[in-house]
N, C-alpha and C positions, 0 to 999 in steps of 0.2 A: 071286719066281717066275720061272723061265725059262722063256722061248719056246719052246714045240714046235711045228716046223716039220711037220705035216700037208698028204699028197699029196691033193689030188682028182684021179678021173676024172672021170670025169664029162662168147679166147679174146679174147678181147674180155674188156671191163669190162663183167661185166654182171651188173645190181643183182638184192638178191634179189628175188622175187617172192612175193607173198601170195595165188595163183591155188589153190584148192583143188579138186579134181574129185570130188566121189561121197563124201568123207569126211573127215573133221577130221584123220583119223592117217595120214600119209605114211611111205613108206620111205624111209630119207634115207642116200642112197651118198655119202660121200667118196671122191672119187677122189684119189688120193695119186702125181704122178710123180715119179719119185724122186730122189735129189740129187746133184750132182754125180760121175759115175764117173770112175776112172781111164781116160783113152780111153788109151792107151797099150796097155793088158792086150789082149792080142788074143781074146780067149775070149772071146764075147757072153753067154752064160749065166752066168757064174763072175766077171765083171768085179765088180770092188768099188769101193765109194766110194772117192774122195781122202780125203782128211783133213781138208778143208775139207765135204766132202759128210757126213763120218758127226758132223761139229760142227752143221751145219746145219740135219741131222737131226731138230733137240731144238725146232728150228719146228713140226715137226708135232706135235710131245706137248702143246708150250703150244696148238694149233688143238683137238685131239682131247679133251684130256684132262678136258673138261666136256661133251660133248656124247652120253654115255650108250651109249659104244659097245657093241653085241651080240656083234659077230664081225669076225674080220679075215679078209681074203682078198688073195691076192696072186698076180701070177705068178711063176713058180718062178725065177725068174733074180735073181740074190744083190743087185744092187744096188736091186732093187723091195723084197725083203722085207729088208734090212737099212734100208732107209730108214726102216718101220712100226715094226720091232722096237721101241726105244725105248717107243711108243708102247703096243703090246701089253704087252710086259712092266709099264709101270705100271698096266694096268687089270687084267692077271693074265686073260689072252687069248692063247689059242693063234693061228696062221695060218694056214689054210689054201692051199696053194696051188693053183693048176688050170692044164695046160698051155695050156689057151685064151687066158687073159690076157697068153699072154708076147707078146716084141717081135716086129715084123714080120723073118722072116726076110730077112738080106740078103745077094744075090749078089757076084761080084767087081766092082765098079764101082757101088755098086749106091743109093752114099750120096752121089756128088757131087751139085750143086746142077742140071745142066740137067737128071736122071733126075730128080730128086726133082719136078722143074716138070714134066717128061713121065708121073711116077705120079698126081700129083693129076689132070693132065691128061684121061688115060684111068685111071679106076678099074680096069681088068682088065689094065694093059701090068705088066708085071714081068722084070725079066733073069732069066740065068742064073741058077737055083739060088736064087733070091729070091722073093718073095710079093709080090701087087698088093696095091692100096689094097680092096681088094673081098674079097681071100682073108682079109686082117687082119679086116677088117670082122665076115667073116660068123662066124668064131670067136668072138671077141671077144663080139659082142652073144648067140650063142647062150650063152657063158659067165653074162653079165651077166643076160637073164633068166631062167638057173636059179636066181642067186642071189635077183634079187625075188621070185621062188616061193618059194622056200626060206626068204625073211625078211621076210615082210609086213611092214609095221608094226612094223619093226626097224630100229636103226642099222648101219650097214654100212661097212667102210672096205675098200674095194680097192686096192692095191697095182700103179702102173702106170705104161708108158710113154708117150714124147711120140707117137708114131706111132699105137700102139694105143689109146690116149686122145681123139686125134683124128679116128680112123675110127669111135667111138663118136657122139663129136659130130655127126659128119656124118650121122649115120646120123638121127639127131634133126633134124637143120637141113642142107638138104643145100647153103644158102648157105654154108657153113663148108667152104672148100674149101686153096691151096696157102697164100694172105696170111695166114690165122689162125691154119695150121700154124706159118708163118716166125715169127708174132706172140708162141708162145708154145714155140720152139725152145731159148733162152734160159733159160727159167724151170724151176728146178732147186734144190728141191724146190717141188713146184707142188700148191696143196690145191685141190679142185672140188667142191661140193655140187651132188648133183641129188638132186629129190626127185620119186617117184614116187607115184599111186596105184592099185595094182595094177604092170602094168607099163607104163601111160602116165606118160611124164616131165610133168611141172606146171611147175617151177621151178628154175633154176640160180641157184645163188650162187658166185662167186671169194671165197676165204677170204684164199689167201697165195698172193708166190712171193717167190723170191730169183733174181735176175739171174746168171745166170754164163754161161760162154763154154761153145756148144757146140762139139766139134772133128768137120766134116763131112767 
């Protein structure tokens, strides 16, 4: 079966957890970011994996492919959902995309390393033409509990970036600030469990990552 790619409108080492709130059956989100891009492609929406990225890919089908996935979700930007694909196509699951989950827009300047310490910084500073740590944020998680609405007591695999992944986190732990960003810049393609009840998070698990170089 092939993947139809469907539009919506619409950190640390850290072990799992056996915390249950209100009920035996969790939502249980993968978060998936994705693997290695060609940083070279100038197009942030359209960039595609290297060739090392769409091999390494087949890490996330051996993480997923026992774990009863319901539905996939992705942000629309080629290197999130080509990372998944693999995976979707063996369970015979469509993706959904939603433009909430995409990467944090970025202005000219907007990736070197003192701005990136000045964005963690202040959650609302953003340059020209670029999004704060706060504009990521609040998209992003409005994204994310439509989906636990939408999938109670379902498995779930999102499709996602290092920035937009991380303003997730924070959002949960707002200790998880510029060092945990740096900690997991790297990790490429990067698997994350959390499990929810309702829409309170309970428990994170780290599944996988692969080490590779990001180019800032």
């Amino acid at each position: 079966m092939k993947t139809e790619i469907i539009s919506a409108e619409v950190v640390v080492q850290i072990e799992a957890s056996s915390i249950v709130v209100g009920s035996d059956i969790l939502t249980k989100v993968y978060f998936v970011r994705h693997a290695q891009p060609l940083h070279s492609f100038a197009d942030d929406r359209t960039r595609p994996l290297t060739e090392e990225g769409y091999f390494d890919a087949k890490v996330v089908l051996d993480i997923l492919m026992d774990k009863n996935i319901d539905t996939f979700y992705s942000s629309p930007y080629k290197r999130s959902v080509d990372t998944i694909t693999g995976a979707a196509d063996f369970l015979g699951k469509n993706i959904i995309t939603d433009e909430r989950l995409r990467e944090r827009e970025s202005g000219p300047g907007g990736n070197n390393i003192a701005i990136l310490q000045l964005r963690w910084s202040d959650h609302d500073y953003h340059e020209d033409d670029g999004e704060s740590i706060a504009m990521v944020q609040k998209r992003n998680i409005e994204a994310l509990n439509s989906i636990l609405k939408e999938n109670r007591n379902r498995n779930v695999v999102i499709g996602t970036h290092g920035t937009a992944l991380s303003t997730i986190l924070n959002y949960y732990d707002n200790n998880f600030e510029f060092a945990d960003f740096m900690r997991i810049i790297d990790w490429m393609p990067y698997v994350l469990e959390l499990d929810f009840d309702g829409t309170e998070l309970v428990s994170i698990q780290e599944h996988i990552h692969l080490e590779k170089i990001y180019s800032i």
